[in-house]
Each structure stands twice: as structure tokens, then as C-alpha cells.
DOSE-472138 format. One record per residue (C-alpha): x, y, z negated; residue number from 0; residue in one letter. Coordinates in steps of 0.5 Angstrom, whole numbers, padded with zeros to 4 digits. Last residue first. Example, Ala and Ser with C-alpha at 12.3 -4.5 7.8 and 13.67 -1.06 7.14 Angstrom:
BEGIN
SITE     xx     yy     zz  resi  resn
SITE   0027  -0002  -0014     1     s
SITE   0025  -0009  -0016     0     a
END
This chain:
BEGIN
SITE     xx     yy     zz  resi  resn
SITE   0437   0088  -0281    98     x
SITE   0430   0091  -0283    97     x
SITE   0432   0098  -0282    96     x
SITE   0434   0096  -0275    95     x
SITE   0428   0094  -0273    94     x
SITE   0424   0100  -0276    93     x
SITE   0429   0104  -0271    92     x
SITE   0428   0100  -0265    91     x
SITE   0420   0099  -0266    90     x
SITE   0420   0107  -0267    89     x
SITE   0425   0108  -0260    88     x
SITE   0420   0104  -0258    87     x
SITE   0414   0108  -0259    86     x
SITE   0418   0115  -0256    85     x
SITE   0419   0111  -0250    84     x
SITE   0412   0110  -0249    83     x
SITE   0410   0117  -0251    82     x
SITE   0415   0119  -0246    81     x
SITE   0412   0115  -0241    80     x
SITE   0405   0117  -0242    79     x
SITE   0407   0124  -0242    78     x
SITE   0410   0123  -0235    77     x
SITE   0405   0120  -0233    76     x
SITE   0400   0126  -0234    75     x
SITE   0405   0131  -0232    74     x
SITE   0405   0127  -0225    73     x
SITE   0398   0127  -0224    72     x
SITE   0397   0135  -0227    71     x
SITE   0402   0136  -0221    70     x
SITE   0398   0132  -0215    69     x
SITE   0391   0135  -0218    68     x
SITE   0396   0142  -0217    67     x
SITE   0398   0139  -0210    66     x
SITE   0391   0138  -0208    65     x
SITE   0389   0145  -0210    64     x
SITE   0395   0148  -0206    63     x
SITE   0394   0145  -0200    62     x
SITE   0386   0146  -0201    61     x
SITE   0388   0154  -0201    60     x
SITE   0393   0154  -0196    59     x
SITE   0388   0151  -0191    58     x
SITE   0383   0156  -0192    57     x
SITE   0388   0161  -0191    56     x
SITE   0390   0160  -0184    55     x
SITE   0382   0158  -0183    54     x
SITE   0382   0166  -0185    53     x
SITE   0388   0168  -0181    52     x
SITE   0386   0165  -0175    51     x
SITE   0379   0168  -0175    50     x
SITE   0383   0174  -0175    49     x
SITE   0387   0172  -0170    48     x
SITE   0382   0171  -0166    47     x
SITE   0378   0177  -0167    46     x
SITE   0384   0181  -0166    45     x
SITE   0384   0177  -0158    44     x
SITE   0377   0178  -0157    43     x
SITE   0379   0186  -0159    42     x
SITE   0384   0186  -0153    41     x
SITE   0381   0183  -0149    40     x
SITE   0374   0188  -0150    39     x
SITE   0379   0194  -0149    38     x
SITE   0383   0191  -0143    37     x
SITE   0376   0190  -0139    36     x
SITE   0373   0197  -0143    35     x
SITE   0380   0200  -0141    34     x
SITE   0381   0198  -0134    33     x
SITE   0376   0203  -0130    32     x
SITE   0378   0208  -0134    31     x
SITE   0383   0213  -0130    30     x
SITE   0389   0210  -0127    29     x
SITE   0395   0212  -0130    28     x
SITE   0392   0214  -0137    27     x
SITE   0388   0208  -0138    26     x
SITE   0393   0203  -0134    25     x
SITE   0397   0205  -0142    24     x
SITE   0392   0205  -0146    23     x
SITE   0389   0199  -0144    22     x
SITE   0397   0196  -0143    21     x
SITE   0398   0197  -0151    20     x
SITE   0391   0194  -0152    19     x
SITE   0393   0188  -0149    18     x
SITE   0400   0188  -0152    17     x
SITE   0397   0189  -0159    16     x
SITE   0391   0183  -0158    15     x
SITE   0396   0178  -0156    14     x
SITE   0401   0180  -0162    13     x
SITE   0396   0178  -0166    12     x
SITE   0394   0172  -0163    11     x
SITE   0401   0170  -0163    10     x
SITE   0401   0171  -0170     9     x
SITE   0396   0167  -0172     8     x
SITE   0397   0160  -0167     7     x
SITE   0404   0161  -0170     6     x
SITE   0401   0161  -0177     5     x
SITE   0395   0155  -0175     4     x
SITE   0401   0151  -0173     3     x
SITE   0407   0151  -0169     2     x
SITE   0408   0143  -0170     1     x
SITE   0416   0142  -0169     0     x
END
């Protein structure tokens, strides 16, 4: 199965948290040595998922209006077969008058 842009999203996301949570971690372990390095990660990652999000949007957008075009074709159709059912059913009862 294909993960997707969604899955890209999240992982980003949890990507960005855990490195942060790390930095925060090492910081008060170690000193700051490794807070700017997982700090910098770790916003990379959020931008990331962030991006991931906005494309993850985009494409929902256009799925949506493709499939209201497609909806707005369907309903066009099935207006013109009922007006077409509706004529014959016409033709069928003037016929059946005449007999």
C-alpha cells in the first residue's frame, strides 16, 4: 500500500517531536553542546512536515474539484436520461390513447 503525502506528514511531525525531546533531554544531561545540532534537526524536520502538510492540502483540493467536475457530469447525464425516459413515456401514453 502506498503511504502517501499523509504518511510522509506524520512522520515528519513525530520526526521533529522526538528530535526535540532528545535536545532537551542531552541538554540538561550534557550541557549545550547538542542543543543547537538537535535544535536545528529538529526544526528542519517540523519544516518538513509542515511542507508535507501544505502539499498534503493542495492535493486534496484538486482531488476535490475533479471530483465535483466529475459529480456535475454525472448529474448532467442523468438529468438527460430522465428527460428522455419522461418523452417516451409521453410517446407511450399519446400512443395508447390513439389505439
Amino acid at each position: 500500500m502506498r503511504q502517501g503525502v499523509g504518511g510522509n506528514k506524520k512522520l515528519a511531525f513525530a520526526a521533529a517531536s522526538l528530535v526535540t525531546l532528545l535536545g532537551a533531554v542531552l541538554e540538561h544531561w550534557q550541557g549545550a553542546g547538542w542543543l543547537p545540532v538537535l535544535a536545528g534537526c529538529g526544526l528542519v524536520l517540523g519544516f518538513v512536515g509542515a511542507g508535507a502538510l501544505v502539499s498534503g492540502s493542495w492535493n486534496l483540493l484538486q482531488a476535490t474539484q475533479l471530483s465535483l467536475v466529475n459529480i456535475q457530469e454525472e448529474a448532467a447525464l442523468i438529468r438527460q436520461q430522465q428527460e428522455q425516459l419522461r418523452k417516451n413515456l409521453e410517446l407511450r401514453s399519446v400512443d395508447g390513447r390513439r389505439a
